[in-house]
N, C-alpha and C positions, 0 to 999 in steps of 0.2 A: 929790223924789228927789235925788241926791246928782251932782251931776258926770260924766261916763262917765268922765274924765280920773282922778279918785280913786278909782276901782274898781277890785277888785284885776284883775279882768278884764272881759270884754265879751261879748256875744251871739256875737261873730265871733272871741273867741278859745274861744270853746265848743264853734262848729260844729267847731273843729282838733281837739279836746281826744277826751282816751280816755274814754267815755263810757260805763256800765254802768245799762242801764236794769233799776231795783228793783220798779216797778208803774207800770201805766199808769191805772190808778184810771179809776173809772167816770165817767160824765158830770158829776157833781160836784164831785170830787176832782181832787186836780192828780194829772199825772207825777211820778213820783219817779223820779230817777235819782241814779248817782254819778259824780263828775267829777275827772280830775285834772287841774289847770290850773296851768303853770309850779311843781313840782313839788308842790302843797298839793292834799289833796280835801277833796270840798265836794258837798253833799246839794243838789241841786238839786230845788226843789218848781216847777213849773211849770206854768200855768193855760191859757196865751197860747192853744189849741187845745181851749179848754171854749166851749161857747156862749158870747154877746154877754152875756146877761143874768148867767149865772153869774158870768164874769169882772172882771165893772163893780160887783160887788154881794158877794158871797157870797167871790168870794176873794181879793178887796181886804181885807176886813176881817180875814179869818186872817193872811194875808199877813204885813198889818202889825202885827197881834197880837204875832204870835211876833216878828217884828221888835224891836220893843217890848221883846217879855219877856230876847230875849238881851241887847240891850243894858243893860239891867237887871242882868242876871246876871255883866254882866264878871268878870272875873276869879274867877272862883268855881269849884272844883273838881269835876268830876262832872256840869258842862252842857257844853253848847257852848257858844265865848265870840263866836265871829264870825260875824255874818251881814251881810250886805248887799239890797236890792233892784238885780236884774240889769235889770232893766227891768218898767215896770207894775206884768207878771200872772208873774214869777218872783223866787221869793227863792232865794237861793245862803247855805246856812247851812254853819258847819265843822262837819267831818265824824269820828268819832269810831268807831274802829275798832274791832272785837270782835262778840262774837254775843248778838246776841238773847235775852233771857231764856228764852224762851219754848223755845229750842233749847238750852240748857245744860243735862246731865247732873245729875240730883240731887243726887249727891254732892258737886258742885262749889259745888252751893248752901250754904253755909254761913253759922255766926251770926254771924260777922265780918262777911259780907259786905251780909247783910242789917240789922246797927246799919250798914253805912257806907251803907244805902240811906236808913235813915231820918235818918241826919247829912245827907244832901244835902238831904231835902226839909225838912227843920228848917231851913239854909240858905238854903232859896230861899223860906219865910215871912219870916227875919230882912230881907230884900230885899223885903218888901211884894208879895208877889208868888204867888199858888197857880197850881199845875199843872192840877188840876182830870182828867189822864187818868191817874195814878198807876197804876191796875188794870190798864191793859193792857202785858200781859207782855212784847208786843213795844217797848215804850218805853223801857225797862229794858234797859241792855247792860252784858255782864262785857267790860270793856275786855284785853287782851292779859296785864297786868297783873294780873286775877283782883278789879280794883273795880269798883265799880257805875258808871255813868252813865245819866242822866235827859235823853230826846230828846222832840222834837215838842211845842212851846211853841201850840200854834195855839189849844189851846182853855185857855190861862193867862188869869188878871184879878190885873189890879192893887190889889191891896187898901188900899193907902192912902187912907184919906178914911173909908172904909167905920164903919158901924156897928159896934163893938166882938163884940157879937153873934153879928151875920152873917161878920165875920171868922176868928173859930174856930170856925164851922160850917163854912166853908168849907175852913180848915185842918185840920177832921178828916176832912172828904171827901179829902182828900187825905190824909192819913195809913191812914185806912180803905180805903183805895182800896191800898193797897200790901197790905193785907193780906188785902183780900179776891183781888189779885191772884196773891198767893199761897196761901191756901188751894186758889185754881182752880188751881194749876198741883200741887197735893198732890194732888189728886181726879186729875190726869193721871198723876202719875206714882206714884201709892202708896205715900210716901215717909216714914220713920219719921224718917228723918234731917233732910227740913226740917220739918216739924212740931217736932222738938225745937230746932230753927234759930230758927222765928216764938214759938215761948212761951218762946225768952232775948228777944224782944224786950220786953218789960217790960209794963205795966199801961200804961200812956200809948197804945200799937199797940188793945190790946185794949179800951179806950175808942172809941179809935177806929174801930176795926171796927162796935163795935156804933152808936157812930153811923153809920156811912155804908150798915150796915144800914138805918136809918131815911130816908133818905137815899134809895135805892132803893126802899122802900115808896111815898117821900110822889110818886117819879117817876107811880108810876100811878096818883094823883089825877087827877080834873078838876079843870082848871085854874081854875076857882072856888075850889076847897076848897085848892087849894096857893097860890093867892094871898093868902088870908085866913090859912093858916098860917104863911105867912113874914111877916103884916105882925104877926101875935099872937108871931114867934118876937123880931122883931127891937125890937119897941114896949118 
């Protein structure tokens, strides 16, 4: 861990700090809350109050995933660029303001907005790096600005090294995964207007859909039968 001296802040300039707690997440999960500290915020995901075994185990490893994956991402438009370990069992990542996909008015959805969704995550392939939660709509935020940004790195892998293979399957789960995210949100909102938004997304989306359909199939295999498929996908 890094120095407490080079951190932008501390545990004890937190306790000061204006504090907006977002989910207190079940026994597994961290706190999420938001922070503003000597005028910057910052998503604080926090474990420190999960069980012994959770915290030593299960969310270390996200922790320092996503850790990982921002730094990875520096300077790259449409993530978030700074995060830090506050101590242990909390990460302090920057915070990126705007609403929710998931709460953004149809209309607002647009084909613009969704090529700059899929320019980000072509982006953060170029950076050896999948998201792997693309589908879930709350990841996904119209910044103030009316662009996209791509949050919560915890469940990303670093694809470098990887099996050429295994590597665009992996970056079509992710691409698929935006679209299957979006389809869910057409089925909520009944909407003529993104539906014509997701088919300007071109032929490459819609590849991808239908792989991360497969993708979702192969999930409810036994784990026999999806073992033997990933070693037949990637041999």
């Amino acid at each position: 861990m890094s120095s407490k001296k080079n951190l932008p802040f501390t545990r004890e300039d937190l306790k000061k700090a204006d504090v907006k707690l977002l989910r207190d997440g079940r026994w597994g999960n961290a706190c999420v809350s938001v922070a503003e500290v000597n005028g910057e915020r910052w998503t604080i995901k926090d474990f420190s109050n999960r069980h012994w075994l959770v915290k030593n185990s299960f969310a270390k490893l996200v922790l320092w995933r996503e850790l990982k994956a921002i730094k990875k991402l520096a300077g790259l438009e449409g993530v978030p660029n700074k995060a830090f370990m506050l101590d242990d069992y909390t990460l302090a990542v920057q915070y990126i303001p705007g609403r929710v996909l998931a709460r953004v008015p149809e209309e607002e959805v647009t084909a613009e907005y969704l090529e700059q969704c899929e320019a980000i995550i072509n982006a953060i392939h170029q950076r050896d790096l999948v998201h792997l939660d693309t589908r879930g709509t709350s990841n996904w935020v119209m910044t103030p600005d009316g662009k996209p940004a791509l949050i919560d790195f915890q469940a990303s892998v670093h694809t470098n090294g990887l099996p050429k293979k295994l590597r665009s399957f992996m970056e079509d789960m992710d691409m698929g995964g935006l679209s299957m995210g979006l389809m869910s949100s057409l089925v909520n909102f009944g909407s003529l207007v993104l539906q014509s938004g997701i088919n300007q997304l071109g032929t490459n989306i819609i590849v991808a859909h239908t792989a991360a359909r497969k993708v979702f199939e192969i999930w409810g295999l036994p784990v026999s039968v999806l073992g033997s498929s990933m070693a037949t996908y990637c041999g």
